[in-house]
C-alpha positions as CSV (number, residue, x, y, z in Angstrom):
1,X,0.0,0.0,0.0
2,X,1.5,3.3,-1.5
3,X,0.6,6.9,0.4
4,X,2.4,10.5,0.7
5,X,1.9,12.0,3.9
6,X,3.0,15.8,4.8
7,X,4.9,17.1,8.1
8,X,3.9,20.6,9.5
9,X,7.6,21.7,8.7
10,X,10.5,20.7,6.6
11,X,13.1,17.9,7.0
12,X,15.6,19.9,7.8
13,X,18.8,18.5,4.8
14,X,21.3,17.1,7.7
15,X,18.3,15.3,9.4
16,X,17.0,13.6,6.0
17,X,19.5,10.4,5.7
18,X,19.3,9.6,9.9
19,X,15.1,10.3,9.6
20,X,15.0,7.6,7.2
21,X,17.4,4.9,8.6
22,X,15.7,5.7,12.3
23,X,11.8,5.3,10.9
24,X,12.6,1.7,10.1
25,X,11.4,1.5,14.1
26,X,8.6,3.4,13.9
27,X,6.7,0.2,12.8
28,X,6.8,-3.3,11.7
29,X,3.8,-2.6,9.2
30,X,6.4,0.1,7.3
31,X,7.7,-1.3,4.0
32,X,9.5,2.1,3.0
33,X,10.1,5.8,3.5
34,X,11.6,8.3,1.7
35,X,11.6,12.0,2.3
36,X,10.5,14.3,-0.7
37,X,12.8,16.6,-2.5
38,X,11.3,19.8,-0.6
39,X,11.3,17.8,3.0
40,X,7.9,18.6,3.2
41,X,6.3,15.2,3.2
42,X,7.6,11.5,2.4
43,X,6.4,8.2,0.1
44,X,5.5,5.1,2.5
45,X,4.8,1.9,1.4
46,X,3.3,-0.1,4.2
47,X,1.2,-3.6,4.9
48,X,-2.2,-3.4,3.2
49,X,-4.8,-1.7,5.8
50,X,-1.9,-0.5,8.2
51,X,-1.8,2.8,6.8
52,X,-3.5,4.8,10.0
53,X,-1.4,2.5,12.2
54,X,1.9,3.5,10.3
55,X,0.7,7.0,9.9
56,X,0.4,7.3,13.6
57,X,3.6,5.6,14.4
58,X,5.9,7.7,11.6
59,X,4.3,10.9,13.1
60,X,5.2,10.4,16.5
61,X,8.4,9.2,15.6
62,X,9.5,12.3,12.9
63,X,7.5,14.6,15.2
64,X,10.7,13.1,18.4
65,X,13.2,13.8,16.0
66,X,11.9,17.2,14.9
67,X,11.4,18.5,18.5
68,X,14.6,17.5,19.4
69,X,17.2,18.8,16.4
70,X,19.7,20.9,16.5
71,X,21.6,21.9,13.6
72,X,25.5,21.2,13.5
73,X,26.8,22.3,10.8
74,X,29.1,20.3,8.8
75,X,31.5,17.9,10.7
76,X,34.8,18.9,11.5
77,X,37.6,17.0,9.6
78,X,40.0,15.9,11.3
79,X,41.8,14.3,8.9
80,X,41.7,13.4,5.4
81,X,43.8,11.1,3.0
82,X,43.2,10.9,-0.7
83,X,44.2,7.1,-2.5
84,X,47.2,6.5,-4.8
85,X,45.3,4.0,-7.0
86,X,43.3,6.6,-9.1
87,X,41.0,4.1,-11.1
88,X,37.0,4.1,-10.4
89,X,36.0,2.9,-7.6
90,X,33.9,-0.3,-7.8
91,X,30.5,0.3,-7.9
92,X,29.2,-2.8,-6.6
93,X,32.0,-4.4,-5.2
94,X,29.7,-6.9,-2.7
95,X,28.1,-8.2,-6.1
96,X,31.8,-9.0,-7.2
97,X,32.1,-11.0,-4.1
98,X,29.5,-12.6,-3.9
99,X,30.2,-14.0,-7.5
100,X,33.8,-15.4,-6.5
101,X,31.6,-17.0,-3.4
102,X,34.0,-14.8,-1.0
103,X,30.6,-13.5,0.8
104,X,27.9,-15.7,1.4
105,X,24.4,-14.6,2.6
106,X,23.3,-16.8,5.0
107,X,20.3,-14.7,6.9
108,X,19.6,-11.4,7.6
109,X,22.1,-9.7,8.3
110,X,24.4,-12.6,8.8
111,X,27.1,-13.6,6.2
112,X,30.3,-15.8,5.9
113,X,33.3,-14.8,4.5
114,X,36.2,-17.2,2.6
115,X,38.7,-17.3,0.0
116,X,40.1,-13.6,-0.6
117,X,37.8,-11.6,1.8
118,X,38.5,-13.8,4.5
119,X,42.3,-13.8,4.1
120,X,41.5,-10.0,4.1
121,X,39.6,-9.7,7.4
122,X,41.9,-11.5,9.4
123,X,44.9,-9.7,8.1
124,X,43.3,-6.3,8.7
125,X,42.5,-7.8,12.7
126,X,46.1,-9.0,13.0
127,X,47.3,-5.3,11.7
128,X,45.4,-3.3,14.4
129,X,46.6,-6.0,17.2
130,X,50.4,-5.6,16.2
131,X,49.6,-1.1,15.8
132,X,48.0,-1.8,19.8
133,X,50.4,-3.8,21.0
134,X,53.6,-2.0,19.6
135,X,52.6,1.3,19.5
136,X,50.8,1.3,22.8
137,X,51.9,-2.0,24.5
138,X,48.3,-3.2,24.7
139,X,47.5,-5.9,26.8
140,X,45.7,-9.3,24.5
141,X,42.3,-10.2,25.8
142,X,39.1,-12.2,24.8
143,X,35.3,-11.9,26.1
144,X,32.3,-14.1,25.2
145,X,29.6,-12.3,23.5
146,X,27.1,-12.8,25.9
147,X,26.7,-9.8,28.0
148,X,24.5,-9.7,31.3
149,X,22.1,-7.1,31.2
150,X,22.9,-5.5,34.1
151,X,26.1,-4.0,32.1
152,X,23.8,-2.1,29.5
153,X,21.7,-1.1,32.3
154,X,24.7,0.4,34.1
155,X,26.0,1.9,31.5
156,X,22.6,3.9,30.4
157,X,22.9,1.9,26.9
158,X,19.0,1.2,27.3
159,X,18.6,4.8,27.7
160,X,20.5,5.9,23.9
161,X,20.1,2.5,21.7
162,X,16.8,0.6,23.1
163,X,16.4,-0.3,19.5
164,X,20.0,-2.0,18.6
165,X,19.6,-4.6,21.5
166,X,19.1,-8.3,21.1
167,X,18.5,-9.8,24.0
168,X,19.5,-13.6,24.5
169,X,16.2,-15.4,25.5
170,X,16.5,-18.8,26.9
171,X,13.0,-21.4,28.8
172,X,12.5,-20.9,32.0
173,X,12.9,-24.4,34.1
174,X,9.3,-25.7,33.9
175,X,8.8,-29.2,32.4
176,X,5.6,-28.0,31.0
177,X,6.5,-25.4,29.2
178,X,9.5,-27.0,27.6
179,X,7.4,-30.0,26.8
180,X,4.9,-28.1,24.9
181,X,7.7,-26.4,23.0
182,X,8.8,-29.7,22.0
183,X,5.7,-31.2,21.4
184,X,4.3,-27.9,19.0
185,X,7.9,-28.2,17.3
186,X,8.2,-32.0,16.4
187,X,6.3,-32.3,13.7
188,X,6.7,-28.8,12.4
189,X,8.0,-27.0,9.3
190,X,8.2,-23.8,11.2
191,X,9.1,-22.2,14.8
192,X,6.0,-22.6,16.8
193,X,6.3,-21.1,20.2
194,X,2.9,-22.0,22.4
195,X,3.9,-20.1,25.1
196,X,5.9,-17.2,24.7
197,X,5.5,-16.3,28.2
198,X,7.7,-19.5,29.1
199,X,10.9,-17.4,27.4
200,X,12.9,-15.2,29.8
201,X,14.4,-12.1,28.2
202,X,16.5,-10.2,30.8
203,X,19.1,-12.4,31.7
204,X,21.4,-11.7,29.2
205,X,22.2,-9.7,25.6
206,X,24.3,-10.3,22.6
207,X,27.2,-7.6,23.0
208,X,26.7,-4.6,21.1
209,X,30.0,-3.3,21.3
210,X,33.6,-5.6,22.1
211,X,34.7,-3.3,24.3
212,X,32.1,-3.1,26.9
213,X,32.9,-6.1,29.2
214,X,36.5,-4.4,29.7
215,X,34.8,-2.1,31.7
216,X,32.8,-5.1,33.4
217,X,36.1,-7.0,34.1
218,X,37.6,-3.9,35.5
219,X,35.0,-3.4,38.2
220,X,36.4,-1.8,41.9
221,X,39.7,-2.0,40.4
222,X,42.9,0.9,41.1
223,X,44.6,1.1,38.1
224,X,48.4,1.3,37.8
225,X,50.5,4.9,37.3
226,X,49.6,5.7,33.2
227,X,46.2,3.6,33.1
228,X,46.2,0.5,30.9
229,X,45.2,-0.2,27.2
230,X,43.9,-3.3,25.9
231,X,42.5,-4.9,23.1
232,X,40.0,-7.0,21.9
233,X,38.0,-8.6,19.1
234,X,35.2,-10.3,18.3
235,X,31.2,-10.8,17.4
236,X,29.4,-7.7,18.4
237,X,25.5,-8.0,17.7
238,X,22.8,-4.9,16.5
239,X,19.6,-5.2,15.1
240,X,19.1,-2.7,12.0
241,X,16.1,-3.8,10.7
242,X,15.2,-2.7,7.3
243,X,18.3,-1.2,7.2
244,X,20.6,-4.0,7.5
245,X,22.5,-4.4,3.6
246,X,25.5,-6.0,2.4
247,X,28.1,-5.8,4.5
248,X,27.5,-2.7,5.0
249,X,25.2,-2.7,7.7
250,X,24.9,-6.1,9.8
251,X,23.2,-7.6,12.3
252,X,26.2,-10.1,13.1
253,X,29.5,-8.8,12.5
254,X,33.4,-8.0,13.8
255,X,34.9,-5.6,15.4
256,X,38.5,-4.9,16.5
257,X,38.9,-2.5,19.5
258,X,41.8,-0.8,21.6
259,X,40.6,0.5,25.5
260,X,42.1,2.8,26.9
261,X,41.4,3.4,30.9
262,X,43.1,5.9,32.7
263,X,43.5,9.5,34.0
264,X,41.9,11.8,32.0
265,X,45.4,13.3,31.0
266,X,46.5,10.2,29.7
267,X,43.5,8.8,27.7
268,X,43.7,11.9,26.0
269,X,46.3,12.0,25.0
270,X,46.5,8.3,23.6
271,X,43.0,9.1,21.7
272,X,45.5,11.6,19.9
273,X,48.6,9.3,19.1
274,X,45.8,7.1,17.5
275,X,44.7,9.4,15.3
276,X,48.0,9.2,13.9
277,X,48.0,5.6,13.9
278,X,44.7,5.3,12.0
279,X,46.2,7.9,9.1
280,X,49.1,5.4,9.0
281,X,47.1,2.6,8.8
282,X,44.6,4.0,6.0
283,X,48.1,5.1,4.0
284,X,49.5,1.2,4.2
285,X,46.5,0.0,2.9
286,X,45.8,2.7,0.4
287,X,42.4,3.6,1.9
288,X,40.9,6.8,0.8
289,X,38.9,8.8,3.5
290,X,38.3,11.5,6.0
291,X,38.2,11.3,9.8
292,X,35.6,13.6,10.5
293,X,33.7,14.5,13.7
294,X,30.4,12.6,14.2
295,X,27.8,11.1,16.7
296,X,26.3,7.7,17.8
297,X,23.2,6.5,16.0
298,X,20.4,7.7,19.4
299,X,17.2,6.6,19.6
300,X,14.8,9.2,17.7
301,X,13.5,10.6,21.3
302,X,16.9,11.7,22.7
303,X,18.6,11.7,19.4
304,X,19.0,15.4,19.1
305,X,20.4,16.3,22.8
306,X,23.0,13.5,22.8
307,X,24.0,14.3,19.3
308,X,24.7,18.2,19.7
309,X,27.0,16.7,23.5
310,X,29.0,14.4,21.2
311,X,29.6,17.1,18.4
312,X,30.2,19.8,20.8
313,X,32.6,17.9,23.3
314,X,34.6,16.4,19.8
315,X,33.8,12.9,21.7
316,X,33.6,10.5,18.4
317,X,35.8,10.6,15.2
318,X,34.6,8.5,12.3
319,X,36.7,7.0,9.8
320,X,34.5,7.4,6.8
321,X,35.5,5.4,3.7
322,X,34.3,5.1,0.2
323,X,32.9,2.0,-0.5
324,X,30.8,2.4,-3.8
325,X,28.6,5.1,-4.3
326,X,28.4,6.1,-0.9
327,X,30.8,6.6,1.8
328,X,30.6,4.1,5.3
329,X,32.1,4.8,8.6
330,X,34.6,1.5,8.8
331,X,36.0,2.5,12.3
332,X,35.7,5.3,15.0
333,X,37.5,6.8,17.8
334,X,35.4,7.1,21.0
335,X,35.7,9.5,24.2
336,X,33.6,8.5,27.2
337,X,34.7,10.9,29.2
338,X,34.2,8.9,32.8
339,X,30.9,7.4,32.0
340,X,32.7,3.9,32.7
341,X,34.5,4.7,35.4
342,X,31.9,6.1,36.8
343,X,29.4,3.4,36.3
344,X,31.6,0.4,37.3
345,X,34.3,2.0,39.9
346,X,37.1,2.2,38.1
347,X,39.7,4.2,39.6
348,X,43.3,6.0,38.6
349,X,46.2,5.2,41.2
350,X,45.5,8.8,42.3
351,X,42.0,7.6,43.3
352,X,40.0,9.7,40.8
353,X,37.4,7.9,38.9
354,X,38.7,6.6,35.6
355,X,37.9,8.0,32.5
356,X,38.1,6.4,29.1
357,X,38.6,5.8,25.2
358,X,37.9,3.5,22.9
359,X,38.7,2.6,19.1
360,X,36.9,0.5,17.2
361,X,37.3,-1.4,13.3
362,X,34.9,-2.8,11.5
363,X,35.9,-5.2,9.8
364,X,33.5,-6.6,7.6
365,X,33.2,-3.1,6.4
366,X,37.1,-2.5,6.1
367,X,37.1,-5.8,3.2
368,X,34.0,-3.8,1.6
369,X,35.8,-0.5,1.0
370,X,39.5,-2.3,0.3
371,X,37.8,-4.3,-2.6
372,X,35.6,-1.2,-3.5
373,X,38.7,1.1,-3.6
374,X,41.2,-1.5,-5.3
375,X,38.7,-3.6,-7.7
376,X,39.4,-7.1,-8.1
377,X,42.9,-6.9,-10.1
378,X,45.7,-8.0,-8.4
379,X,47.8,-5.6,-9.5
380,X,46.2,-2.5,-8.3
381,X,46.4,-3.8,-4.7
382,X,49.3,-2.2,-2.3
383,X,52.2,-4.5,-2.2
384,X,51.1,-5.2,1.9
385,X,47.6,-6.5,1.1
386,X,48.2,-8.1,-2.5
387,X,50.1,-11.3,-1.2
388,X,47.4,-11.9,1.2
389,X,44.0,-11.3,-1.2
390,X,45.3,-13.2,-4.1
391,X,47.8,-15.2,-2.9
């Protein structure tokens, strides 16, 4: 079912592209969205007979967003490299993949990875271990992706992202129930869940970020003189909904991270040395992009007020990369100022609360924009990655 419907004001331009990634929550019923040329109304395609439902819904959701905005300009660059390789960029690069059978499409939002684009995403997860641990004698750690809830409740995560989590049901002990689940599923050609009220959902989530049960591990601790650094990598989990693409945007996917944890002095001041490193790192690879100020993807309701902190306290660098037609943010550089310190005790050897920083890579997205940027001939590839693509 097709409709226009018209808002009292205009989109404002900088809020068009996040209004219509964040009204993908507005409703189940919603098909599609897409603001008009003069921001003054948008075409929806929703479920036939769900149009006063998802009228209702979109309104109260643009009207958040609206109330909320604040203008910020355009994002301060911190930093910008341009590519050596100056042939077009690949306009469909996951396509390409996907062909060789280097990306497979398993579910939504849930690929795997072999041949060349494997070899690639473990190389590019090696290289950011070896830049932590040389250049900022990073200590090697692994978590399991299942986070208690109580972390995301302690850290206000529920408060900014309700909408990203996916919680990690499980049946609650009761013969019945778990009979009658087995019993509606034996015979069955599709989930059937009889009694939904038998599944517990608060126990646990799916990580959203790799970094976040540092902060858990380091809970009541005294840190040492300069703070520590550590990374990490692994599965971090966020639901997109209609948005999820490629690998682009998924719903399953990896991340590499470095933590730092320490006075505010010297977290600072290591969130600048790896700005350098991430320049370096873009140059070996021959990755053409900016680091440019941004902010975390909020909730519509407190969208607005969370952005304009982020922008206006410099607390999140983006490293935006082109990757087709359109350019992705493939890693970020995060300053939390002492929210975690805060929220789970962690103290300097002074005895102030900790403050802390964070980097992230994603690396699915890192493969998308090296194959976008260098094509699929082994010769344009720089003489670091080329050995370990094609072998």
């Amino acid at each position: 079912m097709n409709f226009r419907i018209s808002f009292e004001e205009a989109i404002h331009p900088e809020l068009v592209a996040e209004l219509e990634k964040s009204v993908t929550y507005a409703s189940a019923k919603l098909r599609s969205f897409r603001v008009t040329a003069d921001g003054r109304g948008a075409e929806v395609e929703c479920e036939q007979g769900a149009r006063a439902e998802v009228t209702d819904k979109v309104g109260k959701l643009v009207g958040a967003m609206l109330r909320s905005f604040r203008s910020l300009g355009e994002p301060e660059e911190i930093a910008r490299r341009t590519r050596r390789d100056s042939l077009p960029i690949e306009s469909d690069a996951f396509a390409e993949l996907e062909k060789r059978k280097w990306v497979r499409v398993l579910g939504r939002g849930q690929v795997s990875l072999a041949g060349g684009a494997y070899a690639l995403r473990r190389f590019l997860d090696e290289a950011v271990r070896d830049v932590a641990k040389t250049r900022f004698s990073a200590e090697d750690e692994d978590h399991p992706a299942l986070l208690d809830t109580e972390v995301l409740v302690r850290c206000g995560y529920f408060r900014s992202f309700p909408h990203s989590v996916c919680f990690a049901s499980h049946f609650v002990e009761d013969f019945d129930a778990i009979e009658s689940f087995r019993a509606a599923n034996a015979e069955s050609d599709t989930l059937a869940v009889p009694e939904p009220s038998a599944l517990t959902h608060s126990d646990a989530v799916l990580r959203p970020a790799v970094c976040l049960p540092v902060y858990r591990e380091l809970e009541g601790a005294s840190l040492p003189p300069g703070g520590i650094t550590i990374t990490t990598s692994g599965k971090a989990f966020r639901y997109e909904s209609r948005n999820m693409a490629g690998l682009k945007r998924l719903w399953d996917f990896s991340m590499r991270e470095i933590v730092f944890v320490g006075s505010a002095e010297d977290v600072e001041g290591q969130r600048t040395r790896m700005i350098e490193a991430v320049t370096s790192l873009m140059d070996a690879w021959d990755l053409g992009g900016r680091l440019v100020a941004a902010s975390d993807p909020f909730f519509a309701t407190v969208r607005g007020a969370k952005a304009l902190w982020q922008r206006s306290r410099a607390a999140k660098y983006e490293m935006m990369v082109e990757a087709g037609p359109e350019a992705i943010a493939a890693g970020s550089i995060n300053f939390a100022g002492t929210l975690f310190g805060d929220a789970f005790g962690i103290r300097t050897n002074e005895g102030e609360i900790a403050t802390t920083a964070c980097v992230g890579f994603g690396l699915e997205r890192l493969v998308l924009a090296l194959f976008s940027q260098h094509g699929f001939a082994r010769e344009r590839w720089p003489g670091v990655l080329r050995e370990v693509v094609f072998g």
